[in-house]
C-alpha positions as CSV (number, residue, x, y, z in Angstrom):
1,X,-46.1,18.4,-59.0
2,X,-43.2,15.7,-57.7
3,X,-42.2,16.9,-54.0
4,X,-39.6,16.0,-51.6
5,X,-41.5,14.5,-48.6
6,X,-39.6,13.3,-46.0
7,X,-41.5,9.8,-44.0
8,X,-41.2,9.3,-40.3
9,X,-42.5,5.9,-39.2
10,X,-41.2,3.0,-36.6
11,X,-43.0,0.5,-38.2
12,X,-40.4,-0.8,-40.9
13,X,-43.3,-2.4,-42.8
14,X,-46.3,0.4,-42.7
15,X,-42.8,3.1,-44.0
16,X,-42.3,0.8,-46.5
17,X,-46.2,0.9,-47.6
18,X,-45.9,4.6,-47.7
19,X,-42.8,5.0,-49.3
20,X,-44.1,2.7,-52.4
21,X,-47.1,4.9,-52.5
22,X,-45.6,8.3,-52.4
23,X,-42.9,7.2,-55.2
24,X,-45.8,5.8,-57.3
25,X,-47.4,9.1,-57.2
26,X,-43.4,10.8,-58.1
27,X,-42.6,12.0,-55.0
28,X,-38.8,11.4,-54.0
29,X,-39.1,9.9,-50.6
30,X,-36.8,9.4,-47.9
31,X,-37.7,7.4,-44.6
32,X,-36.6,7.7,-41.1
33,X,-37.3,5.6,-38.0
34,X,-37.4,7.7,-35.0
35,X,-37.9,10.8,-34.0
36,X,-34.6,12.2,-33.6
37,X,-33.6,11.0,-37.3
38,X,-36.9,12.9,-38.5
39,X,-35.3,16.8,-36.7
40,X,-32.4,15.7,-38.0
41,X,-33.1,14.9,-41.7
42,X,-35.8,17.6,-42.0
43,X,-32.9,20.0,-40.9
44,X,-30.5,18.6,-43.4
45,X,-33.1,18.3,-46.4
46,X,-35.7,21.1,-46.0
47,X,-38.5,18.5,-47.3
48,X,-41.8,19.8,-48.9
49,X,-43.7,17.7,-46.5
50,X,-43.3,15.4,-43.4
51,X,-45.3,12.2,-43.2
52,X,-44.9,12.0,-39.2
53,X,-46.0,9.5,-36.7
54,X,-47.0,10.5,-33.5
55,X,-45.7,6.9,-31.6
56,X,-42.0,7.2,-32.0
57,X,-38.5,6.0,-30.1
58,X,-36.1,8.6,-29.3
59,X,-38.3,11.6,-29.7
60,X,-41.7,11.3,-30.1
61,X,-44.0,12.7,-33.0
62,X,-45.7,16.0,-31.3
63,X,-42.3,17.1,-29.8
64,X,-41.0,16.4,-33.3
65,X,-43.3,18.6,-35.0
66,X,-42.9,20.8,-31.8
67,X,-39.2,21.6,-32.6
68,X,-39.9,21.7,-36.6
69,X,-42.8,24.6,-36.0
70,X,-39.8,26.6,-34.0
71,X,-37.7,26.2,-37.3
72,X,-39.6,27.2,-40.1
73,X,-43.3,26.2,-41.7
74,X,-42.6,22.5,-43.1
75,X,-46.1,20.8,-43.7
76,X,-47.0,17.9,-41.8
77,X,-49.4,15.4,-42.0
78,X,-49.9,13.4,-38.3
79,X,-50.3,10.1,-38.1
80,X,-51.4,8.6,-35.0
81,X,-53.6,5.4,-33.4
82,X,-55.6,8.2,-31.1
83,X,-58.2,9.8,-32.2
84,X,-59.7,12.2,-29.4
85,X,-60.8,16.0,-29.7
86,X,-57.7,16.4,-26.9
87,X,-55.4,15.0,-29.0
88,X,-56.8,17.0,-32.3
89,X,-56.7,20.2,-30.4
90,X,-53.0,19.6,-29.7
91,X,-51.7,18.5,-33.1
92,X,-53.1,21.6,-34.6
93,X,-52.2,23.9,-32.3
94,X,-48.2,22.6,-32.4
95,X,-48.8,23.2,-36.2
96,X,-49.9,19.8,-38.0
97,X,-51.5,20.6,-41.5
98,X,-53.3,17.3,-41.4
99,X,-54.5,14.5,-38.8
100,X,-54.9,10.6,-39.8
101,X,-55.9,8.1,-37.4
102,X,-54.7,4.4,-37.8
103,X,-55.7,2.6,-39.7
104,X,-55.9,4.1,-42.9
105,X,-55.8,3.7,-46.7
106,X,-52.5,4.4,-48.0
107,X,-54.5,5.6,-50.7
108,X,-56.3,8.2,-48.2
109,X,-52.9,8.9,-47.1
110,X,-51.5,10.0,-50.8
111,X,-54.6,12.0,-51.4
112,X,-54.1,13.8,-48.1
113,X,-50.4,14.8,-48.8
114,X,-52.2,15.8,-52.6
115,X,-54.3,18.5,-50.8
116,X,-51.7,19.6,-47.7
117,X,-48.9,20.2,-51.1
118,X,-51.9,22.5,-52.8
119,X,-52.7,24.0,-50.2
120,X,-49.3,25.2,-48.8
121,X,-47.9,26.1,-52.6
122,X,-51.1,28.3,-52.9
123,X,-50.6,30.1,-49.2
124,X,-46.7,30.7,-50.9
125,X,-48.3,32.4,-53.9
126,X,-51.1,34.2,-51.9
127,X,-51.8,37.8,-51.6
128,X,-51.6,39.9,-48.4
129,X,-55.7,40.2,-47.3
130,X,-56.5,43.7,-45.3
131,X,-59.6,44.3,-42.8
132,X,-59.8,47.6,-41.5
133,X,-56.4,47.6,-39.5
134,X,-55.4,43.8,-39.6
135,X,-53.8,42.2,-42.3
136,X,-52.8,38.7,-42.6
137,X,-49.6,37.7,-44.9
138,X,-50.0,34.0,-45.5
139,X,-46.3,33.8,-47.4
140,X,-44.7,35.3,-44.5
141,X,-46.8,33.5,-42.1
142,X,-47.6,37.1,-39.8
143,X,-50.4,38.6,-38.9
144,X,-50.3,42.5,-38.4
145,X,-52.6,45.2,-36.2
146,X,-52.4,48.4,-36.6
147,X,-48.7,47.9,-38.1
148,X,-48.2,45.7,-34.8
149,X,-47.0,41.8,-34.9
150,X,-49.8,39.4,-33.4
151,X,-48.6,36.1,-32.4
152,X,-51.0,33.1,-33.1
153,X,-50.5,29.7,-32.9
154,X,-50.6,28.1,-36.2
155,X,-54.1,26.7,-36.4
156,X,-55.2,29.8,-35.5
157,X,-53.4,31.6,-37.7
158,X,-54.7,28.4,-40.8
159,X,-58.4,29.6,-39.7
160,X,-57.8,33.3,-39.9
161,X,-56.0,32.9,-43.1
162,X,-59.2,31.2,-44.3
163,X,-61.3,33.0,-43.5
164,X,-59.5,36.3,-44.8
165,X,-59.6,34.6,-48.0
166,X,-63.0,35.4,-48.5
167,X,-64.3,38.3,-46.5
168,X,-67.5,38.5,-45.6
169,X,-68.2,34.5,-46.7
170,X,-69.3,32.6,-43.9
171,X,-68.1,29.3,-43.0
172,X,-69.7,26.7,-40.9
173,X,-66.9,24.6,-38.5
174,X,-66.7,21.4,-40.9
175,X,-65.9,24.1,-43.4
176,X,-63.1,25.9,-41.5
177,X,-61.4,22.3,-40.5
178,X,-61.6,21.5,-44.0
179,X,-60.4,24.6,-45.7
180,X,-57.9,25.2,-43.0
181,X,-56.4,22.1,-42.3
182,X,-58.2,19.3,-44.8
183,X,-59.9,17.4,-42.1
184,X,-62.9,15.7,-43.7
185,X,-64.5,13.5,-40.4
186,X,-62.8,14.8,-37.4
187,X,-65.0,17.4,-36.8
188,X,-65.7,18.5,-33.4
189,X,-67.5,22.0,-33.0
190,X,-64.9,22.9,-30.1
191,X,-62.1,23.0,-32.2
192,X,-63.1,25.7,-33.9
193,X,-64.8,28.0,-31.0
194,X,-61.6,27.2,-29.3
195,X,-59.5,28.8,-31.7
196,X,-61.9,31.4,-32.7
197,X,-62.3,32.9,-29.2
198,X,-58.2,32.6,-28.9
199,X,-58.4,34.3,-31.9
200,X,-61.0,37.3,-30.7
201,X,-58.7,37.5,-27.2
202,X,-55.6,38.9,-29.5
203,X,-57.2,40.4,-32.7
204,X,-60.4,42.1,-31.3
205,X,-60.0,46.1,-30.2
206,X,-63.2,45.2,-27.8
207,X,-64.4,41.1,-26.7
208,X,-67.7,42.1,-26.3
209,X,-68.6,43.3,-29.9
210,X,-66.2,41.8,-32.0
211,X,-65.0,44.4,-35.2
212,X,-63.7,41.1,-37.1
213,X,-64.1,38.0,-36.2
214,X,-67.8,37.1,-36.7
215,X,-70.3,34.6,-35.6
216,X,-73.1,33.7,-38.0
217,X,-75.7,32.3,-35.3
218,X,-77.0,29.2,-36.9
219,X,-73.7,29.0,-39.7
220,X,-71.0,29.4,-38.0
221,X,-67.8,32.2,-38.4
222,X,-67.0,34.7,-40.8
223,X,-64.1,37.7,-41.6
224,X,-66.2,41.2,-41.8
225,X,-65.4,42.7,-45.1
226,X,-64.9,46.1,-43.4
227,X,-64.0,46.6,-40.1
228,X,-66.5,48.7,-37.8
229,X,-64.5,50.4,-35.4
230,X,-65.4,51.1,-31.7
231,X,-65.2,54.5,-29.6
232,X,-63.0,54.0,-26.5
């Protein structure tokens, strides 16, 4: 389906490249060249998607998508000319849906926004998943236990809502980055066991034998289908 995306990129000529190829595939497209424009716009048009640099005058791309994630759950696909686990880590955990290092295809690009667009309308459409006393609520973007509101960041709440998805299936940690996010090569064990123990420190009734979150030695993560409970 046609969306509004919303492009945020300094270079005149590589927005222009974008723009062509977004409209080709029926997207309307509007484009913005720094990063104030791009809070500014996104506040004003409420886009399906933001195409966002990272390099930017003005305001740069992680604070943009910084102030974004305060307002509301846009989608936003990174772009960006570094490429380290450091950098990874920090897009996803201020809330990028997707992370492409320059250069790229423009063709890579378009089939990147294809996915982020599924994968957002189909978290809007989604059911609320229950485990024992948690329960995840990917339309409202919470995450409840025992009737209480759990803050996560957003990539960990993309890799709970994963793997809540499909209780009791386990994942391996290319699986989760591409399932959660759509990464397809920037796969860096760490990312995951990052989140994942994050995730255990907020969600688990007891660290040491986790009730929810487990590992699969050899596989990598999974939801439990049933939660076991503990004695205190």
């Amino acid at each position: 389906m046609p969306a509004r995306i919303l492009v945020a990129e300094d270079d005149l000529k590589q927005a222009e490249l974008i723009r062509r190829y977004l409209e080709r595939e029926g997207h309307l497209t509007v484009v913005v060249h720094d990063g104030r424009e791009a809070i500014d716009e996104a506040r004003r048009r409420s886009p399906d998607l933001l195409v966002l640099d990272v390099m930017m005058p003005k305001v740069d791309g992680l604070d943009v998508c910084r102030v974004l994630r305060a307002d509301g759950d846009i989608p936003i696909i990174m772009l960006t000319a570094r490429s380290t686990e450091d950098d990874l880590l920090l897009g996803l955990d201020l809330g990028a849906d997707d992370y492409l290092t320059k250069p790229y295809n423009p063709r890579e690009l378009v089939a990147r926004v294809r996915s982020v667009l599924r994968r957002t309308r189909s978290r809007a459409e989604g059911e609320v998943y229950r485990v024992g006393e948690l329960e995840i609520d990917p339309a409202r973007h919470e995450v409840r236990l025992s009737g209480k509101l759990i803050e996560l960041t957003p990539a960990e709440f993309k890799i709970l809502a994963c793997l809540a998805a499909s209780p009791g299936r386990a994942f391996s940690r290319q699986q989760l980055l591409e399932h959660a996010f759509g990464f397809d090569h920037y796969v860096f064990d760490r990312t995951v066991d990052v989140h994942v123990m994050n995730l255990r420190k907020k969600i688990e009734p007891s660290s040491g034998a986790p009730a929810y979150l487990k590992t699969v030695y050899g596989v990598g993560y999974k939801l439990a289908d049933k939660a076991v409970s503990h004695a205190s």
